[in-house]
C-alpha positions as a printed NumPy array, in Angstrom:
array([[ 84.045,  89.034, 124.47 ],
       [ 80.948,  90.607, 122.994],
       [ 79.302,  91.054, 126.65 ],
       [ 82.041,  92.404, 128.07 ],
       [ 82.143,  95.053, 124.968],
       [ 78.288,  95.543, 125.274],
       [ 78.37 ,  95.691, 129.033],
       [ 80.911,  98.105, 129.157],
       [ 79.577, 100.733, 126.667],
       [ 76.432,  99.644, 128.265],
       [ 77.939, 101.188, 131.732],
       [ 79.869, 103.933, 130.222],
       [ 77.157, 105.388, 128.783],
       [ 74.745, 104.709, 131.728],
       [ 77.195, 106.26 , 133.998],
       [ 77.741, 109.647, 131.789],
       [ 74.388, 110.241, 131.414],
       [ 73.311, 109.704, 135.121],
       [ 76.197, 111.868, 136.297],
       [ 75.716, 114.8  , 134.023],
       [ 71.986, 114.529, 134.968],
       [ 72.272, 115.101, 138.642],
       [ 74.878, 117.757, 138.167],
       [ 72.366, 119.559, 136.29 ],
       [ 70.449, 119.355, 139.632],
       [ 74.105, 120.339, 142.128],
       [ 75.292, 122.816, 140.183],
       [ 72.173, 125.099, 140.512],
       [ 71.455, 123.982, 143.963],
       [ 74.788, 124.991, 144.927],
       [ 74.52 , 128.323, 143.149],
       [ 71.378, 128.892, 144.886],
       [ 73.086, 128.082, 148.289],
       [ 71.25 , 125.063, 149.014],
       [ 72.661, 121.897, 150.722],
       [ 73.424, 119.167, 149.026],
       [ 73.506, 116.273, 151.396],
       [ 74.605, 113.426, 148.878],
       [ 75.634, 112.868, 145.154],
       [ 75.318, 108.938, 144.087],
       [ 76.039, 107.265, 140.894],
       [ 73.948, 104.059, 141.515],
       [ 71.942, 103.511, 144.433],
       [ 73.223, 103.037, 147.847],
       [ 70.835, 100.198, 149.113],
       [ 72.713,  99.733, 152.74 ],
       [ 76.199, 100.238, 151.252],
       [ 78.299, 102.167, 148.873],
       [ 81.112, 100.69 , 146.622],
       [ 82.449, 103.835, 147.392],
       [ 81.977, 107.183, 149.239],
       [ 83.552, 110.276, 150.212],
       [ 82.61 , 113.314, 152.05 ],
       [ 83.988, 116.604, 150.45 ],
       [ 82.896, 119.774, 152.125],
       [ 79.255, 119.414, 153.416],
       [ 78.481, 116.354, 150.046],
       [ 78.935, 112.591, 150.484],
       [ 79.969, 111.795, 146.945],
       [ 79.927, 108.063, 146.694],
       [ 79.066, 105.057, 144.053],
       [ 76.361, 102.662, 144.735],
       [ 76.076,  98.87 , 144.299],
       [ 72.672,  99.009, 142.326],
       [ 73.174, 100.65 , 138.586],
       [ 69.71 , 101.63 , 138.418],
       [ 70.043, 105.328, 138.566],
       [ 71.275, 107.691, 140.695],
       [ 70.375, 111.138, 142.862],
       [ 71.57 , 113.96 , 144.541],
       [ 70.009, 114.196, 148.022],
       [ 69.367, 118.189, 148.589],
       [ 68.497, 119.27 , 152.06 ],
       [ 64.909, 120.153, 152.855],
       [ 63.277, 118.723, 149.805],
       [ 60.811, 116.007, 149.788],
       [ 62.105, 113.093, 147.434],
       [ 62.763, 109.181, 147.469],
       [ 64.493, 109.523, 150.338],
       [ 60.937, 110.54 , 152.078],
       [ 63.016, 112.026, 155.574],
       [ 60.631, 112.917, 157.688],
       [ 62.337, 113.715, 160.248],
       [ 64.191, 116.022, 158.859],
       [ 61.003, 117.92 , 157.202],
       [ 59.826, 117.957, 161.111],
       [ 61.954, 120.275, 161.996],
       [ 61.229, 123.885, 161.167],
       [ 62.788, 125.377, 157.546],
       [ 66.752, 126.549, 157.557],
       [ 67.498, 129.028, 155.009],
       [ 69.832, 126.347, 153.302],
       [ 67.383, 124.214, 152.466],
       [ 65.04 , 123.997, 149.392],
       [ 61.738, 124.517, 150.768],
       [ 63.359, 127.694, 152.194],
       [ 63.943, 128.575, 148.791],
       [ 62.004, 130.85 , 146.206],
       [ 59.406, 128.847, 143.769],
       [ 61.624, 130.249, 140.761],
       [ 65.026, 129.179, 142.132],
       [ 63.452, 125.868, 143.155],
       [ 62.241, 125.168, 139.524],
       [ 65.685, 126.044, 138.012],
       [ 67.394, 123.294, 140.338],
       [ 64.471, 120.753, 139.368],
       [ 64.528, 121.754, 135.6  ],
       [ 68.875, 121.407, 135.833],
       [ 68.554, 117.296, 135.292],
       [ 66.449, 117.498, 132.272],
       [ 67.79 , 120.758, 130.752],
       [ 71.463, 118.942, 130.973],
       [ 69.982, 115.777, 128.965],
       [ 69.194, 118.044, 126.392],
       [ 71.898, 120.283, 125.877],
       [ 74.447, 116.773, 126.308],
       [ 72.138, 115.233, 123.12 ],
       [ 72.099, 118.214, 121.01 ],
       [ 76.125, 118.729, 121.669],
       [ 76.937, 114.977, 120.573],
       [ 74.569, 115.436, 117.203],
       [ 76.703, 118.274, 116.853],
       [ 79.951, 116.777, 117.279],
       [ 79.119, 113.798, 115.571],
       [ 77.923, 115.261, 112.421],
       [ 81.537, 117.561, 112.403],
       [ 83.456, 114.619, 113.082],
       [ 81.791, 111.892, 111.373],
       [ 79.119, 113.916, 108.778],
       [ 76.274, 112.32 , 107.623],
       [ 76.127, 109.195, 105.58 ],
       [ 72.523, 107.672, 104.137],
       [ 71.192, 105.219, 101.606],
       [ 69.045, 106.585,  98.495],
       [ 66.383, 104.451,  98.831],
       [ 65.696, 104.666,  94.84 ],
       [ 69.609, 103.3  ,  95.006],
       [ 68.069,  99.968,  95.745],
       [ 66.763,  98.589,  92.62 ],
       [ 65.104,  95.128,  93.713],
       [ 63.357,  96.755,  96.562],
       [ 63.691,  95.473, 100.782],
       [ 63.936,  92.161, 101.766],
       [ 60.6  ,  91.453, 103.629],
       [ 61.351,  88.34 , 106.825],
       [ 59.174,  89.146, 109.514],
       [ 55.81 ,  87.264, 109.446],
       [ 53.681,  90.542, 110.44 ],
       [ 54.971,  92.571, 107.26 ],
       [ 54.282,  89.407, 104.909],
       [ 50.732,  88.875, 106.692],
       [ 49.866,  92.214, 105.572],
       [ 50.751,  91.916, 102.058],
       [ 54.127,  93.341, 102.05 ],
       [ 56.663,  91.145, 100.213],
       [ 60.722,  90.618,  99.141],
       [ 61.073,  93.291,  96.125],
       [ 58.825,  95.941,  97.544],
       [ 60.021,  99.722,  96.812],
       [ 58.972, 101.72 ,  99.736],
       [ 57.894, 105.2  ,  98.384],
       [ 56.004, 106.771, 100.784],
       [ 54.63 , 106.752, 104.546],
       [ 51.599, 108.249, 105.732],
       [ 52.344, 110.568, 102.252],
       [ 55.869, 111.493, 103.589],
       [ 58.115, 110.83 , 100.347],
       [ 60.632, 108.38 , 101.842],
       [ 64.261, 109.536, 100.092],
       [ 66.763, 107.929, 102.497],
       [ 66.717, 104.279, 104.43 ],
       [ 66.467, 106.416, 107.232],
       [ 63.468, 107.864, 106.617],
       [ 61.722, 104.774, 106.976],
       [ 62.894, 104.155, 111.04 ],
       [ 61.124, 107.65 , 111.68 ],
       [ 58.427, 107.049, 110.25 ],
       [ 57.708, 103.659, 110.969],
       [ 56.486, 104.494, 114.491],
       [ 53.409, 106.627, 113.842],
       [ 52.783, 104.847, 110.233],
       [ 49.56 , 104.251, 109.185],
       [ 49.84 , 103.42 , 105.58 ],
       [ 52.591, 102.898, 103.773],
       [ 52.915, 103.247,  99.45 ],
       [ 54.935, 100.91 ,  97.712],
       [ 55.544, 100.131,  94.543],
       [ 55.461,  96.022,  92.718],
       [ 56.605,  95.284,  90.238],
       [ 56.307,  98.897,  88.071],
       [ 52.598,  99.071,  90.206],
       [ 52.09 , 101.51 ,  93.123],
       [ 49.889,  99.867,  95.972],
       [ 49.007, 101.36 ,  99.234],
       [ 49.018,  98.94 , 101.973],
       [ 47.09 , 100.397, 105.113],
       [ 48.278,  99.44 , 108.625],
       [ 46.38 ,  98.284, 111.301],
       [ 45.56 , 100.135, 114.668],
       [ 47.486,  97.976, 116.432],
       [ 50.371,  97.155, 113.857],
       [ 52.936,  98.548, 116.737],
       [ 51.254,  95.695, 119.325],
       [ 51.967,  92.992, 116.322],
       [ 55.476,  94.115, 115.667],
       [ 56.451,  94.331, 119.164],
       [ 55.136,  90.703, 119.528],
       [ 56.657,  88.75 , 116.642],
       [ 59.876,  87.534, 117.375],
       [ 61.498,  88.894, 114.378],
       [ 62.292,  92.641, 114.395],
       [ 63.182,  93.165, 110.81 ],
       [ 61.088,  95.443, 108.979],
       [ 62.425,  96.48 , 105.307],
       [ 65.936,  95.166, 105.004],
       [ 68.915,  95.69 , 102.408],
       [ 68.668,  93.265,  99.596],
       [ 72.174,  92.239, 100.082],
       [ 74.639,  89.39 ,  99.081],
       [ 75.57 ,  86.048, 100.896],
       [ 79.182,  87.192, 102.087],
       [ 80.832,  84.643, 103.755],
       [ 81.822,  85.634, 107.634],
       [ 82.877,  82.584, 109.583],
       [ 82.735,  79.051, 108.758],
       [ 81.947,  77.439, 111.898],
       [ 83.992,  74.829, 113.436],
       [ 81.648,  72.162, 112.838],
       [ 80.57 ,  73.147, 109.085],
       [ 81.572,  70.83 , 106.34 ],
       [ 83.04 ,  73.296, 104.92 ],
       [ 85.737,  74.495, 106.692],
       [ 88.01 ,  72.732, 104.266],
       [ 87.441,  74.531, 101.517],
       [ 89.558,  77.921, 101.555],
       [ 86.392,  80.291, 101.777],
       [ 87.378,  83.365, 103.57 ],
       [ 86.035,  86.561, 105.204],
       [ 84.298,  88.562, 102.62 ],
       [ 84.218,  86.111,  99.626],
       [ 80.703,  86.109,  98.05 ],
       [ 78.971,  83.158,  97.059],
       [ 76.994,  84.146,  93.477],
       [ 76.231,  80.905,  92.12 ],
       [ 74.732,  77.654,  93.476],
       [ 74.615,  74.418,  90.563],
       [ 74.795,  77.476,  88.306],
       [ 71.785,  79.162,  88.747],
       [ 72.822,  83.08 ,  90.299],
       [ 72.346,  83.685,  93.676],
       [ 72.102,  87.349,  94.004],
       [ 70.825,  88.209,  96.597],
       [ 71.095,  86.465, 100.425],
       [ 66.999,  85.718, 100.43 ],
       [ 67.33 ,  83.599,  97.486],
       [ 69.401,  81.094,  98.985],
       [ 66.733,  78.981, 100.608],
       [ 64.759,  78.467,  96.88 ],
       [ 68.275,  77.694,  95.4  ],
       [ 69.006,  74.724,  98.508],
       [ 65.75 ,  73.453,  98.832],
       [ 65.432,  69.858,  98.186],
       [ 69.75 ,  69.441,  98.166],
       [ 69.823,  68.415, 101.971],
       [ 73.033,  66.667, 102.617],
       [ 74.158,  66.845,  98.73 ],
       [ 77.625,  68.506,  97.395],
       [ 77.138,  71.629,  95.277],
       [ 78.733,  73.358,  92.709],
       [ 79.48 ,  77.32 ,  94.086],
       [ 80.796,  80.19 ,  92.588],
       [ 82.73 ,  82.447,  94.734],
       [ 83.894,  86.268,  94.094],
       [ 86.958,  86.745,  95.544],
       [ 87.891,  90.169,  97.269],
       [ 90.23 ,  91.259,  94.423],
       [ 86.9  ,  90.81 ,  91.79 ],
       [ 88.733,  87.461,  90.477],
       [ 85.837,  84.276,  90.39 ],
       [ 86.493,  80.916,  91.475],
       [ 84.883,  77.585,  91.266],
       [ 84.47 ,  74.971,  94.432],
       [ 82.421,  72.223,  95.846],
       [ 80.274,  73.187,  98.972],
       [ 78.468,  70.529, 101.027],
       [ 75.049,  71.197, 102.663],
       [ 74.607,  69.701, 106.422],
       [ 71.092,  67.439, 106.802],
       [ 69.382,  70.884, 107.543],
       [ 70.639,  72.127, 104.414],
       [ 72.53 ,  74.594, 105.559],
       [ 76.799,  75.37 , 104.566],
       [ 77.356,  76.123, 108.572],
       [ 78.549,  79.84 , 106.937],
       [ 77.998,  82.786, 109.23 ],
       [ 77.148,  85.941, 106.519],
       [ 78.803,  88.883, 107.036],
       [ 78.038,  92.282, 106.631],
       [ 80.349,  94.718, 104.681],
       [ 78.577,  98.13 , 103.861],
       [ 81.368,  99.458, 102.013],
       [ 82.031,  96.667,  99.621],
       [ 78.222,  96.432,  98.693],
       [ 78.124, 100.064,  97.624],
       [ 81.169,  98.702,  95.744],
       [ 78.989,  96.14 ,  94.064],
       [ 76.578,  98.128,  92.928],
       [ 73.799,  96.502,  95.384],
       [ 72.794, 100.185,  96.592],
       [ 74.223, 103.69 ,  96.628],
       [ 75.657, 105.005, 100.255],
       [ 75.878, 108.973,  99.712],
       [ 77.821, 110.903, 102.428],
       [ 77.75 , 114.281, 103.587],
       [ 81.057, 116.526, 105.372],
       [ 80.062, 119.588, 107.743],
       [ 82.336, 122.617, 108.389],
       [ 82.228, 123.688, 112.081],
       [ 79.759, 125.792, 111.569],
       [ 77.293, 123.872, 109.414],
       [ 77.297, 121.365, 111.965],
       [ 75.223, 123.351, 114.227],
       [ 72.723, 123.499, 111.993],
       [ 72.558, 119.478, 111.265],
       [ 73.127, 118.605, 114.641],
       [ 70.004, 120.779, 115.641],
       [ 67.915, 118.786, 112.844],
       [ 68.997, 115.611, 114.551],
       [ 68.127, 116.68 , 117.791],
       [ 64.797, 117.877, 117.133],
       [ 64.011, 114.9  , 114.558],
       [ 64.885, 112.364, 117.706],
       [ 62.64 , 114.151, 120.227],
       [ 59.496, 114.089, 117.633],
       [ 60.582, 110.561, 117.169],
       [ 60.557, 109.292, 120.55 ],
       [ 57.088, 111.696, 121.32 ],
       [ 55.42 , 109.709, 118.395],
       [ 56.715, 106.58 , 120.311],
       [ 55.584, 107.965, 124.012],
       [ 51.85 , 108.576, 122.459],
       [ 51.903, 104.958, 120.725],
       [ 52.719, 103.369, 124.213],
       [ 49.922, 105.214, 126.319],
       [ 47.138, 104.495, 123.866],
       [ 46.431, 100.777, 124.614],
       [ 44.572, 100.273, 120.801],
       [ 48.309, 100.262, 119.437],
       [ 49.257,  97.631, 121.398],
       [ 52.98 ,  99.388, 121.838],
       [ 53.197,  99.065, 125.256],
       [ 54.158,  95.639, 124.805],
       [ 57.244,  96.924, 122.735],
       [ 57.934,  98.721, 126.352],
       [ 61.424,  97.423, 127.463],
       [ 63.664,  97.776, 130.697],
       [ 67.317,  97.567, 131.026],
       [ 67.683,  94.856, 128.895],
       [ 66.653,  96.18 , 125.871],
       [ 68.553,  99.341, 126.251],
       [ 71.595,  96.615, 126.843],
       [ 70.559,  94.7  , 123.46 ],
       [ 70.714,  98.278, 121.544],
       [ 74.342,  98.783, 121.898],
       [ 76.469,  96.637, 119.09 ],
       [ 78.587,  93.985, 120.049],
       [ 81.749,  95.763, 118.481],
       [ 82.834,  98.701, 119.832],
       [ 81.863, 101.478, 117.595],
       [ 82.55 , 105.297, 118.593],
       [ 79.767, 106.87 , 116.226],
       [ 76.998, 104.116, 117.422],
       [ 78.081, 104.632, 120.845],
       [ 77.414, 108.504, 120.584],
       [ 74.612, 108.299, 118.694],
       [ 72.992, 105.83 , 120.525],
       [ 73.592, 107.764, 123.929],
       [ 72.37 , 111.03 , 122.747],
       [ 69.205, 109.36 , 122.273],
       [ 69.231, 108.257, 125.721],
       [ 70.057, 111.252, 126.421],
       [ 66.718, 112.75 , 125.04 ],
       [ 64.472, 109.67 , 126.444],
       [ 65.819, 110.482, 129.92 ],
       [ 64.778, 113.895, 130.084],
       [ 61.514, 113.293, 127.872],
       [ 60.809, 110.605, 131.098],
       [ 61.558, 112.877, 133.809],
       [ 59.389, 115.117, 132.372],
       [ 56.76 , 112.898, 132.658],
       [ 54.061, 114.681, 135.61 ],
       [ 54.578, 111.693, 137.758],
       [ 55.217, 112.558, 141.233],
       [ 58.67 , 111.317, 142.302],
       [ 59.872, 112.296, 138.792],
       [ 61.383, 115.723, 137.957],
       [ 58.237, 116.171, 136.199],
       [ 56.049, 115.941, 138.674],
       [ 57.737, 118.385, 141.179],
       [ 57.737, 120.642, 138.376],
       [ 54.482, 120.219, 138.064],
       [ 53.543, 121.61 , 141.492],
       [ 56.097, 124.568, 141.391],
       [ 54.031, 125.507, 138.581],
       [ 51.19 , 125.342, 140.38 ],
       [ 52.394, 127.147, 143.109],
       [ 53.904, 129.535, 140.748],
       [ 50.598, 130.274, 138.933],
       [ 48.496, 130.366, 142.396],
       [ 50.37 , 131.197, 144.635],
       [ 49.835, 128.718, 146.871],
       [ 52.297, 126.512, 147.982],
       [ 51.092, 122.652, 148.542],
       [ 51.254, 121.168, 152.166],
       [ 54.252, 119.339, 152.775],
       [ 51.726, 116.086, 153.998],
       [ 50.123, 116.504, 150.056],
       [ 53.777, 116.384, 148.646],
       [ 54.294, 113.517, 150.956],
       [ 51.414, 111.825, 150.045],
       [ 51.964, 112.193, 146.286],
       [ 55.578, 110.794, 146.176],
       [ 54.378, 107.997, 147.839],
       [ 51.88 , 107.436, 144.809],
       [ 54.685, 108.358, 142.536],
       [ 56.934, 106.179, 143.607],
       [ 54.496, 103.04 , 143.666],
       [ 53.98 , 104.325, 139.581],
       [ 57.247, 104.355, 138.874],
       [ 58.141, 100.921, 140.543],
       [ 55.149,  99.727, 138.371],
       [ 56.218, 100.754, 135.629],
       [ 59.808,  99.587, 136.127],
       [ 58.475,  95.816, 136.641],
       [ 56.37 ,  96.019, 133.449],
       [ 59.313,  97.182, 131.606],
       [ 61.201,  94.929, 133.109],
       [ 58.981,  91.765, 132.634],
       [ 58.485,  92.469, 129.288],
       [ 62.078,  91.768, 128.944],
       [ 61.878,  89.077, 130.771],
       [ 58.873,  87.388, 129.198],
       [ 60.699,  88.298, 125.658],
       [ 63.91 ,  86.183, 126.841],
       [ 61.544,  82.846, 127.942],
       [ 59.228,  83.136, 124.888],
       [ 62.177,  83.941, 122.28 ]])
């Protein structure tokens, strides 16, 4: 059940943004009068799942849910039809057209990504508002259990107060800044201690096969009790917290291993507090591993309850949601630049952090969520467009890139040069797809 839920907002989301995209590219082209030969969700390697010809369009859905395109007459692309860029220019076609007009259509894609982020930040913060963690809330500091943070000093109780000098206020804070950090303040025990970074910290990170960073110190909930736990007997249920082991209090979830060590395959005496705040006593065993066979759960909510940090949340009218969505919008693009620079300077090391479908698969939650969903898609959103923009020949980028040319010259390139560069384009981009790709692929053997 939780592929087909993470498969299908997987799709969905895939499918909205490639759609929108390329009608960012039709609508313009038709306003412009320019033929529009196809319009493809998916690519149509030797068939189509489905297609239909409307007017002078084939509208149709490929096999191969890689991307999509619209296929505009007269304009040198994937497609790389020669023979129709033989014959000499018709006034319907986009080489026929004026440099200006032919930017607009190029710029459509892109400009739609945008506008479709900024509208869902927008609608997201009306709907849903805004809702954070104080980061001063958490009085026992992050949970540190990833090998890269301990190796550089950081450890379990660490405040995080500042990065790069940036005052860090909310948990949030710390995602954004994370990318581009180079040192980071903390405080120890009442002590403030700078920890610097290394150059290629990202490169690390992206390595190690954890990918926690600073965590919520949180409590050992109880989720499900496996099937094959020796404990299914004993009438724990979903959201119970166990806060005592042989009576010595167990806090927090990251103290359970000191508590257990050494009590392999021994019974235990457990405390348990029950949803309704009431405590009760029982026997737990440990398996030979020294583990209860007890999936933890996660309950935001009821640790805010608890005391164990502070969630504050913040309602927009209509109107003031403009303005937060627009801070979300533009916080998300500097966030993912920071991350595009990182990547193409090989001292990080954060190209090997560089993932292909898979990882955007991984990023959607396994229960269906509206507000991840959104959010997660209007980021998308903005790393399509950011991509396209990219000067690469055979991206949206790169033909924009010699419209400007021609624009500034006034020279238009040869049709053989344009040729010749989406060749080179397109060998980039399938380059850089297999990386991506493989690094995914690698990740899944090595993991």
């Amino acid at each position: 059940m939780e592929f087909v839920i993470k498969i299908s907002q997987f799709l969905l989301s895939l499918s909205l943004l490639i759609v929108l995209h390329e009608l960012g590219h039709f609508i313009p082209a038709k306003l412009f009068k320019t033929k529009v030969e196809k319009f493809y969700l998916f690519f149509d390697v030797k068939f189509s799942l489905f297609k239909k010809k409307i007017g002078e369009t084939v509208y149709g859905i490929g096999w191969l849910p890689l991307g999509g395109y619209v296929k505009i007459a007269g304009m040198i692309d994937e497609s790389m039809d020669k023979e129709q860029m033989a014959q000499p220019p018709k006034p319907w076609e986009f080489r026929s057209k004026p440099a200006w007009q032919r930017l607009i259509i190029m710029l459509g894609g892109v400009t739609v990504n945008f506008i479709l982020a900024y509208i869902i930040y927008v609608a997201m913060s009306f709907a849903y508002g805004d809702s954070d963690v104080k980061v001063e809330s958490l009085k026992d500091g992050y949970w540190i259990d990833n090998p890269v943070l301990e190796d550089l000093g950081f450890k379990t109780g660490d405040k995080v107060l500042a990065i790069n000098d940036i005052p860090i206020v909310n948990n949030s804070d710390i995602g954004f800044n994370l990318i581009s950090a180079q040192s980071i303040k903390i405080e120890r025990d009442g002590q403030e201690k700078v920890i610097n970074l290394p150059e290629d910290f990202l490169g690390k990170y992206s390595d190690s096969r954890s990918k926690k960073n600073f965590e919520y110190r949180i409590p050992f909930m109880v989720g499900e009790v496996a099937d094959s736990s020796l404990n299914t007997n004993k009438g724990l249920k979903m959201g119970d917290i166990i806060t005592k082991i042989n009576g010595k209090e167990l806090k927090y979830f990251d103290q359970l291993e000191a508590l257990t060590s050494g009590l392999e395959g021994q019974t235990v005496a457990a405390e348990i507090l029950k949803e309704d705040n009431t405590v009760e006593s029982i026997e737990l065993t440990l398996d030979e591993e020294g583990k209860f066979g007890i999936r933890p759960y996660y309950n935001p909510v009821r640790f805010d309850e608890l005391g164990y940090y502070d969630i504050f949340r913040k309602e927009y009218t209509f109107g003031e949601s403009f303005g937060a969505g627009w801070t979300k919008f533009t916080k998300t693009i500097s966030n993912y630049g920071d991350q595009l620079a990182a990547i193409f300077n090989p001292s990080t090391g954060a190209y090997k952090g560089l993932g292909g479908f898979k990882a955007i698969y991984d990023q959607f939650s396994p229960v269906w969520s509206w507000p991840y969903f959104w959010g997660l898609t209007a980021f998308l959103s903005i790393m399509l467009a950011i991509l396209n923009l990219l000067p690469i020949p055979a991206l949206d980028g790169g033909h924009v890139m010699f419209l400007l040319f021609e624009i500034i010259s006034g020279k238009k390139p040869s049709e053989k040069f344009l040729e010749r560069a989406q060749v080179i384009g397109f060998f980039i981009l399938i380059a850089l797809v297999l990386f991506a790709n493989g690094n995914d692929i690698f990740k899944a053997i090595t993991n």
